[in-house]
C-alpha positions in Angstrom: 9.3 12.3 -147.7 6.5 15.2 -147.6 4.2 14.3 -145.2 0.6 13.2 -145.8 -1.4 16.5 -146.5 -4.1 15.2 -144.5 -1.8 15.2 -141.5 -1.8 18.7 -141.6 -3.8 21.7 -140.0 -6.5 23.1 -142.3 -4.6 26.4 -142.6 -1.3 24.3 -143.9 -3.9 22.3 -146.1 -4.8 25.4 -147.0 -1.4 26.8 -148.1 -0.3 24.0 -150.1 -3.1 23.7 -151.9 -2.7 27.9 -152.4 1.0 27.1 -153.3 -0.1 24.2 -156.0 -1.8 26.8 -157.6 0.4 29.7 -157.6 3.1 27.4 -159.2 0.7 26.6 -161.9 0.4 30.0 -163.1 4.6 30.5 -162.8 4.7 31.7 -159.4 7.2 30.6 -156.6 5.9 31.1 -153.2 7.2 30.3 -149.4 4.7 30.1 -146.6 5.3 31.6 -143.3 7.1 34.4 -144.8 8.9 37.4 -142.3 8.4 40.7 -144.6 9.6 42.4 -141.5 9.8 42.1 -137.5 6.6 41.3 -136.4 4.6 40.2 -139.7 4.4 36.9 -140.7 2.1 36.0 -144.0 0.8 32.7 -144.6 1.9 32.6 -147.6 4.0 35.3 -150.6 4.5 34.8 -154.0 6.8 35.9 -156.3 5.3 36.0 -159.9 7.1 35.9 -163.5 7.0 39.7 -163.9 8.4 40.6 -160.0 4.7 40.8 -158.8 4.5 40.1 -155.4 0.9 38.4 -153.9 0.2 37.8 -150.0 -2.1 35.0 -149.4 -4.0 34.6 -146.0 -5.3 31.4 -145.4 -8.1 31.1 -143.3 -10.1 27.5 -141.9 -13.0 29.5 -140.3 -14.8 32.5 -139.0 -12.9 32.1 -135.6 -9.9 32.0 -137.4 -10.9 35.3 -139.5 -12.3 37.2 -136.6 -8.9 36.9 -134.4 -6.6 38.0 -137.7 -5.9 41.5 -136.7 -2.7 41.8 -139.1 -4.2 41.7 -142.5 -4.8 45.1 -143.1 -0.7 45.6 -142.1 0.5 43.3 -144.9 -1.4 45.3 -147.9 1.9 47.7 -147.9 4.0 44.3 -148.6 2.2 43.3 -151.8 0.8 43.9 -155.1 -2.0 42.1 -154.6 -3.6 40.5 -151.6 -5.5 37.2 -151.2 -8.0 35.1 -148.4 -7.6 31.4 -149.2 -10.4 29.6 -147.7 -12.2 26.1 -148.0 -15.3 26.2 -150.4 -17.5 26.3 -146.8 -16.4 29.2 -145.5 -18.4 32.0 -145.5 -16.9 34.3 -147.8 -19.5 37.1 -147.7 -17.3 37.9 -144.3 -14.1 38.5 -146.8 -13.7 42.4 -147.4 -14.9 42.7 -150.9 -11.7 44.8 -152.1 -9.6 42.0 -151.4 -9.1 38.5 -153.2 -10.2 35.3 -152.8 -8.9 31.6 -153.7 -10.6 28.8 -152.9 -8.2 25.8 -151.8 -7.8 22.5 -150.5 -4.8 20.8 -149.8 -4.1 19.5 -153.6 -5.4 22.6 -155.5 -6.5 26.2 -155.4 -8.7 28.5 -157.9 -8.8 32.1 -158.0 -12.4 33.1 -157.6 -11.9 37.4 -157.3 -8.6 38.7 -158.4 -7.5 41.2 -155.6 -7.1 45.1 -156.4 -3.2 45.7 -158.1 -1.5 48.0 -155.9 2.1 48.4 -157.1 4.5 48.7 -154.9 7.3 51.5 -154.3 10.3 50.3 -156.3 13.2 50.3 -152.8 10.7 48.3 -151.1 10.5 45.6 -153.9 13.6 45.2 -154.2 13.9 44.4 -150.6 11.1 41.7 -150.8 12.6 40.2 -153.5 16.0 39.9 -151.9 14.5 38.9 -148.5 12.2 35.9 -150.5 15.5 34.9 -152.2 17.6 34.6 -149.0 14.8 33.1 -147.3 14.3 30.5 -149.9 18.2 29.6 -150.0 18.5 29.4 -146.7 15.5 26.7 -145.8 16.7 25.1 -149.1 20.1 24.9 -147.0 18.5 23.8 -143.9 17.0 20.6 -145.9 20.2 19.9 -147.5 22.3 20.3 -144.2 20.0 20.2 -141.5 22.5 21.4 -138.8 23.0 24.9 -140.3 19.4 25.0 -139.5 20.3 26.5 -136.1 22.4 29.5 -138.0 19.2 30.5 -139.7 17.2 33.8 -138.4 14.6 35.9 -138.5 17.4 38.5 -139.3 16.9 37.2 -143.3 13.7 39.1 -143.2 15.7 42.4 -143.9 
């Protein structure tokens, strides 16, 4: 049984709420998603067309300030998103980026980020990294004991 959303961190509130939305519009998303070594996106999403979006979520200015990532995750995405509650102060939010505001049972789009397309060979390994990924925490729930064969070697 998924556990109470108000249980979790803002940031997870944040993400589900992201993810709720992101389905709506035909997307499939994972949060905590390993592009590569060392990166680790809040959450990706995987649109009807290939289009790959990174979502940040952020619960505060503290939270923002202390990112220093972000700007290393624009080469893993099409597009590129904040999500934040309604009460953060989004004037911080570099203007050339998007912006959703969430909660934990929805999410709206309020600026569509800049389309940056990305080089074909590193698509395609997104696509197959998010599809390995996906399968193998879809195993994990089925047969929690494999859960220990899973690694951050799926990333590549």
């Amino acid at each position: 049984m998924p556990a109470d959303p108000l249980s979790l961190t803002p940031g997870q509130q944040l993400a589900r709420g992201t993810c709720r939305h992101l389905r709506d519009m035909g997307f499939a998303t994972l949060e905590e998603f390993v592009p590569e070594r060392g990166l680790r996106v809040d959450v990706i999403a995987l649109g009807p067309k290939g289009e790959i979006w990174i979502v940040e979520c952020k619960s505060g200015r503290a939270d923002f300030a202390a990112d220093r990532k972000w700007q290393g995750y624009l080469g893993w995405c099409d597009r590129y998103f904040w999500a934040v509650d309604a009460g953060f102060p989004a004037e911080l939010l570099p203007q050339e980026t998007g912006l959703i505001f969430a909660d934990a049972w929805d999410g709206e789009i309020q600026r569509m980020g800049p389309e940056t397309k990305l080089a074909p060979a590193r698509r395609t390994k997104l696509v197959r990294s998010f599809a390995r990924q996906a399968a193998s925490r879809l195993q994990a729930l089925r047969d929690p004991g494999a859960a220990a064969f899973l690694s951050a070697g799926d990333a590549g």
